[in-house]
C-alpha positions as CSV (number, residue, x, y, z in Angstrom):
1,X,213.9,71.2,73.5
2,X,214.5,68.2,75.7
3,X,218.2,69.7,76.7
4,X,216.2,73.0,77.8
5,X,213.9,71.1,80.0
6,X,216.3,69.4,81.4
7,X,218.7,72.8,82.3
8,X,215.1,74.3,83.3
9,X,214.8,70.9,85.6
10,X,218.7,71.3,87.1
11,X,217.8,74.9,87.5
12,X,215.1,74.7,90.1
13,X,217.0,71.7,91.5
14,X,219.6,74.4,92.4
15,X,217.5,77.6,93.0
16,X,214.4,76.1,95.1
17,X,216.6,75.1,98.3
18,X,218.6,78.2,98.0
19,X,214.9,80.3,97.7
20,X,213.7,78.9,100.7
21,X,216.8,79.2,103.1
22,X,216.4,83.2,101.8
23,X,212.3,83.1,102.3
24,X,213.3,81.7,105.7
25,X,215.8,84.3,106.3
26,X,213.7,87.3,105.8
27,X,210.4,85.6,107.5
28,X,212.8,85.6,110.7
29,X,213.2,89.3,110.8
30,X,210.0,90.0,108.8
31,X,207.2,88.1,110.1
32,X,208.8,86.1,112.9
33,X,205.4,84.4,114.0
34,X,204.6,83.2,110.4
35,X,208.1,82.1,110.2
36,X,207.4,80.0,113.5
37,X,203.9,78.6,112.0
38,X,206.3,77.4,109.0
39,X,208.5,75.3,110.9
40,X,205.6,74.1,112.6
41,X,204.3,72.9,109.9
42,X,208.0,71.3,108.7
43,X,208.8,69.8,111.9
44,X,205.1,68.0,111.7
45,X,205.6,67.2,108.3
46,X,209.2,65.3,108.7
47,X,207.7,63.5,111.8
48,X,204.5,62.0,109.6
49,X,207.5,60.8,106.8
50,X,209.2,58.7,109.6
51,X,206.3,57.9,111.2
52,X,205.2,56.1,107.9
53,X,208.6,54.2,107.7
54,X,209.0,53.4,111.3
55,X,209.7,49.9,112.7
56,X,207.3,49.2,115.9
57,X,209.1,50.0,119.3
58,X,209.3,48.0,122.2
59,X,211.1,48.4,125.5
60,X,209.6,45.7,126.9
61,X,207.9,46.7,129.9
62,X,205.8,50.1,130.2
63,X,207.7,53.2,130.0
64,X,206.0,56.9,131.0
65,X,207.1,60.2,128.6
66,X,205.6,63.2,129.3
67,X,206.4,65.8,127.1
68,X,206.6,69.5,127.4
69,X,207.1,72.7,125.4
70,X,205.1,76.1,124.8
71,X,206.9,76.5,121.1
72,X,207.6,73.7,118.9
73,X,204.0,72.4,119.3
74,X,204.8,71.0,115.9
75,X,207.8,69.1,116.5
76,X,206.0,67.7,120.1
77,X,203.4,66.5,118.1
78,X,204.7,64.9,115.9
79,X,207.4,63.0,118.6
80,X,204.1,62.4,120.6
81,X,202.7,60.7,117.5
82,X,206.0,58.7,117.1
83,X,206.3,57.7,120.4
84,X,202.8,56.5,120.6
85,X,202.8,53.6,118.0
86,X,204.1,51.7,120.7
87,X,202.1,49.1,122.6
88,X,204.3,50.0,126.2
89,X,204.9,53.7,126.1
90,X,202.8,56.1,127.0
91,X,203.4,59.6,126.4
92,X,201.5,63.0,127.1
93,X,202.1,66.2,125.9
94,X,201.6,69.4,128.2
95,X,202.5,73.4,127.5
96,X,202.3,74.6,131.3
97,X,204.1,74.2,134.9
98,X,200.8,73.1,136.2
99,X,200.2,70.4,133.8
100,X,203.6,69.3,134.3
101,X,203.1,69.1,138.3
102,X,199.9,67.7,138.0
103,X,200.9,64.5,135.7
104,X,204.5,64.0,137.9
105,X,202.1,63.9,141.0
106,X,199.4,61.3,138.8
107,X,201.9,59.0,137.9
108,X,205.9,58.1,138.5
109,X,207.4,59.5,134.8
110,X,210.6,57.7,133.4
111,X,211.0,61.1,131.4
112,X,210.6,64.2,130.9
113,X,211.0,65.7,128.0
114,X,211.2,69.3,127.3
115,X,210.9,69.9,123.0
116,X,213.0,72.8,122.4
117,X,213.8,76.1,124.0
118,X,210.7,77.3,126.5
119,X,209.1,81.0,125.5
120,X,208.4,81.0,129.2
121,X,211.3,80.5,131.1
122,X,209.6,80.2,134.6
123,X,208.7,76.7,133.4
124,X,212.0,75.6,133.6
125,X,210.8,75.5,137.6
126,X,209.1,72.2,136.4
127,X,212.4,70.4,136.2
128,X,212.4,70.7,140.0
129,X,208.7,70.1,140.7
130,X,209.4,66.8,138.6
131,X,212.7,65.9,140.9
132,X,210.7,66.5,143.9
133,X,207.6,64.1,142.6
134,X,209.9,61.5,141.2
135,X,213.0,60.2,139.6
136,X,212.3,61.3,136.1
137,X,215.0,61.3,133.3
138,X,215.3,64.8,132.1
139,X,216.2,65.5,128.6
140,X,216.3,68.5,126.6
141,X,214.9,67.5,122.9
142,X,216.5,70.7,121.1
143,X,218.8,72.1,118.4
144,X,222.0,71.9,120.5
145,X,223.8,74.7,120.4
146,X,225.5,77.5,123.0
147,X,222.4,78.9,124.3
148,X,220.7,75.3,125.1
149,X,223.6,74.0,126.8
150,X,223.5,77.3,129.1
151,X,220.1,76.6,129.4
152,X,220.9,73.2,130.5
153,X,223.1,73.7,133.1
154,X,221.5,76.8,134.5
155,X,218.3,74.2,135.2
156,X,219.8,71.0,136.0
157,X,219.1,69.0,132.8
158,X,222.3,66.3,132.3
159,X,220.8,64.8,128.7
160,X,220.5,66.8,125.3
161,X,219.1,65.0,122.0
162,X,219.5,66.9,119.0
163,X,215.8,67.3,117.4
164,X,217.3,66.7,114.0
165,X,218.2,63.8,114.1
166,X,216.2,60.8,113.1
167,X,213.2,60.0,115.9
168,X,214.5,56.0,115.6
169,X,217.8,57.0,116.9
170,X,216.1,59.3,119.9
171,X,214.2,56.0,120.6
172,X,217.1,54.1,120.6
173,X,219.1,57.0,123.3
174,X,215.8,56.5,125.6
175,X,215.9,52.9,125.6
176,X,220.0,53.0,126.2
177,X,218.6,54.6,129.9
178,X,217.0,51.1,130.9
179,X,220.3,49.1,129.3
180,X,222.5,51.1,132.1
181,X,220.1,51.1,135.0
């Protein structure tokens, strides 16, 4: 009995990864808005898990994010939550070109950070609105692949972070910005 439990426990080791890559794989050209609201959810999820184990973060002197995207509200979220358990940034998360004009105009932003690809490509334009207001790090917080580095260099964005990798390390690239300047 106790070997059969334990091939039964080996078993859905093995299968349950492999199910979800295929559940994924069909919700893309299924439903591809329920497959979006998953990965929401994951990206939100994996955030709150480092969140929990993360060290506190100090630059030492106050330091302005501002983060944009209009389709990994999940994954901002949870980098918005991240970012925030420190005592000298402060972050702010916006979907829109107007927001993003409106907050570069409030206050002088150290970056800008767009999280993943924009649905609405016009609000790329806020890239220059932000280069106009101020002298902004730009980064693109993303799976880095072909299309995002076209993206990049069609809109003037020099930095890309891969968004799977661990938040502490991103923190770690922003605060390697001050060490240069």
């Amino acid at each position: 009995m106790d070997i059969n439990k334990n091939k039964e426990e080996v078993r859905e080791e093995t299968l349950n990864p492999i199910i979800g890559l295929l559940e994924d794989y069909f919700l893309t050209r299924t439903d591809p808005a329920e497959f979006a609201r998953r990965e929401n959810i994951r990206d939100y999820d994996n955030a709150k898990k480092q969140i929990e184990a993360m060290q506190p973060i100090t630059f030492g002197h106050a330091v302005n994010i501002l983060l944009l995207t209009d389709r990994l509200h999940g994954c901002a979220k949870g980098l918005l939550e991240y970012l925030s358990n420190s005592t000298d940034i402060t972050v702010n998360l916006v979907n829109d070109l107007e927001a993003v004009q409106r907050m570069a105009e409030q206050a002088p932003l150290d970056f800008l950070i767009i999280v993943g690809m924009l649905h609405h490509t016009e609000t790329y334009k806020s890239i220059q609105a932000v280069k106009k207001a101020n002298t902004a790090c730009i980064i693109m917080y993303a799976v880095i692949d072909g299309i995002i580095q076209n993206i990049c260099a069609q809109n003037g964005i020099a930095h890309m972070y891969n968004r799977y990798l661990p938040m502490e390390a991103f923190v770690s690239y922003l605060s390697s910005f001050f060490i240069e300047s």
